[in-house]
C-alpha positions as CSV (number, residue, x, y, z in Angstrom):
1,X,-13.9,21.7,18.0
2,X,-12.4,24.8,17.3
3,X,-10.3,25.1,13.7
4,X,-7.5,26.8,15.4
5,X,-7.7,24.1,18.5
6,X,-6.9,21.8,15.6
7,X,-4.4,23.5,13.9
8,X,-2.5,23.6,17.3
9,X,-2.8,19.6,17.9
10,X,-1.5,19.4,14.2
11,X,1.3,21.3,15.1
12,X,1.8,19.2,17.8
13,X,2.5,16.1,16.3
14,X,5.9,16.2,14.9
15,X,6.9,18.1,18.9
16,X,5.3,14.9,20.1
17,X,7.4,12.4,18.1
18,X,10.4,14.3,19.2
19,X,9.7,14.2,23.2
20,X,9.0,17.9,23.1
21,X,5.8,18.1,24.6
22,X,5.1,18.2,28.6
23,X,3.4,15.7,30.2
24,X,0.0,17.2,29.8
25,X,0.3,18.6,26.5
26,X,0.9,15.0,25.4
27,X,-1.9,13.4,27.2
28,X,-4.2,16.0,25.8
29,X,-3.1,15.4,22.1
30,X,-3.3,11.4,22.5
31,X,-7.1,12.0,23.6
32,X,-7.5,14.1,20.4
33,X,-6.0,11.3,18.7
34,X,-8.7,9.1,19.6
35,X,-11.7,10.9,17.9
36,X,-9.4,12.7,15.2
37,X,-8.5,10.3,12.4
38,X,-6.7,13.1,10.3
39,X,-4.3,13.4,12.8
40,X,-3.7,10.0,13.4
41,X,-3.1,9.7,9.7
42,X,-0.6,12.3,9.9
43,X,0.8,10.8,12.8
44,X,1.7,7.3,11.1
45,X,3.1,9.2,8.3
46,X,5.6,11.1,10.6
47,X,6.6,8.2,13.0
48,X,7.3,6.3,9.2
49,X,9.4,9.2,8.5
50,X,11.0,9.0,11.9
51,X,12.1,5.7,11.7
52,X,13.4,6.3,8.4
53,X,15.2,9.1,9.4
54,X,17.1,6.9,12.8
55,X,18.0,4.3,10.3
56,X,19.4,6.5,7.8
57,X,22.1,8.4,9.7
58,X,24.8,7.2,12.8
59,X,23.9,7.4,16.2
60,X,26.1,10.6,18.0
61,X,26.3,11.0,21.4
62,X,25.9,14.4,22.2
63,X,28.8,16.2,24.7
64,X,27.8,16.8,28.4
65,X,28.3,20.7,27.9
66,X,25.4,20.8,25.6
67,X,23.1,19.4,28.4
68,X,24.3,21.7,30.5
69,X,23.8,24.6,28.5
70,X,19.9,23.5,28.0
71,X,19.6,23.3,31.6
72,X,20.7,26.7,31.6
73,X,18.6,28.2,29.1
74,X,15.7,26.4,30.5
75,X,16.4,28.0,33.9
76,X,16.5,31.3,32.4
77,X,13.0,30.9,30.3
78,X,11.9,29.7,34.1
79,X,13.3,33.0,35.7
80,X,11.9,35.3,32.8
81,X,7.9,34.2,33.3
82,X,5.6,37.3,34.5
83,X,4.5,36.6,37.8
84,X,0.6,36.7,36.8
85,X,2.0,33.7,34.2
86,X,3.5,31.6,37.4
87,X,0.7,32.0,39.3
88,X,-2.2,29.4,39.3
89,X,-5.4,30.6,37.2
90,X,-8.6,28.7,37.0
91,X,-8.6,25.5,35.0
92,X,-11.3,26.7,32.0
93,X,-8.2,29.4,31.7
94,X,-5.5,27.0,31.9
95,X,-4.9,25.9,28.0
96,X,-5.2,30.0,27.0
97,X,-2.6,30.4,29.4
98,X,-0.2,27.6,29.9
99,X,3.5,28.5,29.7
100,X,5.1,25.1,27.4
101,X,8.4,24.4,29.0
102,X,9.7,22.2,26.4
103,X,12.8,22.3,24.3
104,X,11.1,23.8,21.7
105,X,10.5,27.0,23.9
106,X,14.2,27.5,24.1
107,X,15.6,29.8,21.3
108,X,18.8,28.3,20.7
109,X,16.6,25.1,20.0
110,X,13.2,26.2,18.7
111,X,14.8,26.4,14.7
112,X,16.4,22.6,15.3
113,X,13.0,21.2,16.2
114,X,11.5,23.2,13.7
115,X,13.7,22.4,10.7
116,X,13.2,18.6,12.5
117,X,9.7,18.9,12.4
118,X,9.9,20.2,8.7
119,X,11.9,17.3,8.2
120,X,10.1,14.3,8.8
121,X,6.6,15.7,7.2
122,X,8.4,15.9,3.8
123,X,10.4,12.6,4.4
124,X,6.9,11.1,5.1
125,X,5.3,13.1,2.4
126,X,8.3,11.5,0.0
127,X,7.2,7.6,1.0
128,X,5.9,6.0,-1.3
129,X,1.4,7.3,-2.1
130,X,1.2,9.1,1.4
131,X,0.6,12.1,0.1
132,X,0.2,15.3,2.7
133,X,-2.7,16.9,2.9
134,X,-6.5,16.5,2.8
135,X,-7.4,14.5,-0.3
136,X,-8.3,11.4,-0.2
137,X,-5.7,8.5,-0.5
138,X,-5.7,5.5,-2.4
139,X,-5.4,3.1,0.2
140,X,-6.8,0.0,1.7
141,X,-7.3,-1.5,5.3
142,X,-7.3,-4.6,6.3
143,X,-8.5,-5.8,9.7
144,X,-6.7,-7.7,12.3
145,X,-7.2,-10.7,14.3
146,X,-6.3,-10.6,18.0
147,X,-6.1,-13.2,20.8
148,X,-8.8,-12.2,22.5
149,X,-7.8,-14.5,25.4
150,X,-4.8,-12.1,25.7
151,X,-5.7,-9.5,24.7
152,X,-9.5,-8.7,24.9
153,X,-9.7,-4.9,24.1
154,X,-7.6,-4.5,21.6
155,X,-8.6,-3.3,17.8
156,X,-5.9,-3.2,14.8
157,X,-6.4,-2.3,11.3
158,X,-3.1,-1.9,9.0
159,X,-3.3,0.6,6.4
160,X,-1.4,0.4,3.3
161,X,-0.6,3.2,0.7
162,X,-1.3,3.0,-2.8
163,X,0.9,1.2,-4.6
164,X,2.0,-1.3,-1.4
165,X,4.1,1.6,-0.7
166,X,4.1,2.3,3.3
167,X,2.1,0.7,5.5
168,X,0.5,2.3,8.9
169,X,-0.6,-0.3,11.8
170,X,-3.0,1.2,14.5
171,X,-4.0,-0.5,17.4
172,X,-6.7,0.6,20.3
173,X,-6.9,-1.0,23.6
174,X,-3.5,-2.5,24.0
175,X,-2.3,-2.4,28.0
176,X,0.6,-0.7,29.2
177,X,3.3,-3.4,29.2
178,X,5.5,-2.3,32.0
179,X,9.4,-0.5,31.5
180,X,10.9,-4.1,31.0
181,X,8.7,-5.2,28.2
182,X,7.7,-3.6,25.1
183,X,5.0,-4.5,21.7
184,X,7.2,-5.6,18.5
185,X,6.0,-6.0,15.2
186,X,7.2,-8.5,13.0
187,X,6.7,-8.8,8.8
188,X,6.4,-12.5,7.4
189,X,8.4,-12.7,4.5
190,X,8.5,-16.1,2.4
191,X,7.5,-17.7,5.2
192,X,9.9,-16.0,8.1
193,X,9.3,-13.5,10.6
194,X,11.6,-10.2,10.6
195,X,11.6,-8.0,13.1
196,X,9.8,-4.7,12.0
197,X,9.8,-2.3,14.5
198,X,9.3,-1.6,18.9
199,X,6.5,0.2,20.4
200,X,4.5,1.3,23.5
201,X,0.7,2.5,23.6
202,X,-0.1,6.0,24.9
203,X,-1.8,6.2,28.1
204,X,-4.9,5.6,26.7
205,X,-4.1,2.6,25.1
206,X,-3.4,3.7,20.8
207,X,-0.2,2.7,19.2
208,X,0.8,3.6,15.8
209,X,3.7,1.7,13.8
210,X,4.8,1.9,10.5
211,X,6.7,-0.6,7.7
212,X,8.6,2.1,5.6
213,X,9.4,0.8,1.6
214,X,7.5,-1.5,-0.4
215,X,4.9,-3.9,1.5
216,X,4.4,-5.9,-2.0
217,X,6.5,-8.9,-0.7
218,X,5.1,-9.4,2.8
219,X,2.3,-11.9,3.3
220,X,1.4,-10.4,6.9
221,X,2.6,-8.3,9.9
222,X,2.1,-9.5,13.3
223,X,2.6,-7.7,17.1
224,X,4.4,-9.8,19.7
225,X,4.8,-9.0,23.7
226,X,8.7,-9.0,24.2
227,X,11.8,-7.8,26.9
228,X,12.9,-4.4,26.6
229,X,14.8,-4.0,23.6
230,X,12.7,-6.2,21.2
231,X,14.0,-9.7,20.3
232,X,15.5,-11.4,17.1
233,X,12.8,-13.9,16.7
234,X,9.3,-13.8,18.6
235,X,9.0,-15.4,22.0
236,X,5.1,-16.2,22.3
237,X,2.6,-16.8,19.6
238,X,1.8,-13.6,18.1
239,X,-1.8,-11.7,19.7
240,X,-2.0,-9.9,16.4
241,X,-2.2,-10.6,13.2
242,X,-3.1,-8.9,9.8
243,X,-2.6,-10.4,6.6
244,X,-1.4,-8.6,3.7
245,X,-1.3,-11.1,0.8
């Protein structure tokens, strides 16, 4: 792979994390995910940060003239493409070519997702021993066990930062679940089960979920199949589990 090909799926990941990607452009950066483990690194480090970052401030909804003033920007971007841009060109062209319609393309948004973007990589960076960049971290993963009756494909491996600071959960294989049920993650503590976090695999199957904060305290995490909207305590007998302590 090219270095710059990289460097764009890096700068991908935070655009990713905030919906800004197409449809394509997302699908072709969860395929590198699968063969890059840099970025997937990077990845669990953002979505840590991102969850940080939801629980940290109050939920606004946004007033209806905004979305109508991204429509119309978007419209405009639309109307402003060359016509040798619109026009289809052969696929081994495509990627040198392809015009990204995404709210990041807009110019009264590009600096928000940009500052956003910014954002979460030094909130991440700030957790606990995940330190950005390449050096080597001092961490340690631990294998899960699945129910392979339920779930036959599936790898996990938690990774925790130094210090028990952070810890990064990755799991391969897991089958799309469907719009009315989602994955949950659960930390034992003394002996109970808290609810950690909700997530859905990519298309091709990888999740990546974070515990954000000290992981000294927690004996083990475990991943539960549960309604829409996650549950308060777990409604089947967990298909993962990874012990911590």
């Amino acid at each position: 792979m090219m270095a710059r090909d990289h460097e764009r799926y890096e700068e991908d990941l935070a655009p990713h994390l905030l919906g800004a990607l197409t449809t394509v452009e997302a699908q072709e950066l969860e395929q590198h995910l699968v063969g890059c483990a840099s970025c997937r690194e990077q990845l669990g480090r953002l979505r840590i940060g991102a969850e940080a970052l939801a629980r940290s401030v109050e939920s606004i909804e946004p007033p209806a003239s905004l979305r109508e003033r991204i429509l119309g920007e978007v419209a405009g971007e639309r109307s402003n493409v060359p016509a040798d841009e619109a026009s289809p060109v052969p696929a081994t062209r495509a990627r040198r070519r392809r015009i990204r319609f995404r709210p990041a393309s807009i110019p009264a948004l590009r600096p928000a997702v940009a500052v956003l973007g910014a954002g979460l990589l030094a909130l991440a960076g700030g957790l606990g021993g995940w330190a950005l960049g390449t050096a080597e971290l001092d961490r340690r993963s631990v294998a899960g066990a699945v129910d392979r009756d339920r779930l036959p494909d599936v790898g996990a491996e938690l990774t925790i930062a130094s210090g028990d600071e952070d810890a990064v959960l990755r799991l391969t294989g897991l089958p799309d679940l469907g719009s009315r049920r989602t994955y949950e993650m659960w930390m034992e503590r003394d002996g109970r089960l808290v609810p950690a976090s909700l997530f859905n695999p990519t298309p091709s199957g990888v999740a990546t979920t974070g515990i954000s904060g000290n992981v000294e305290d927690v004996e083990a995490v475990y991943v539960t199949r549960e309604r829409a909207g996650g549950a308060r305590t777990p409604s089947e007998p967990p298909v993962v589990r990874v012990p911590i302590s």
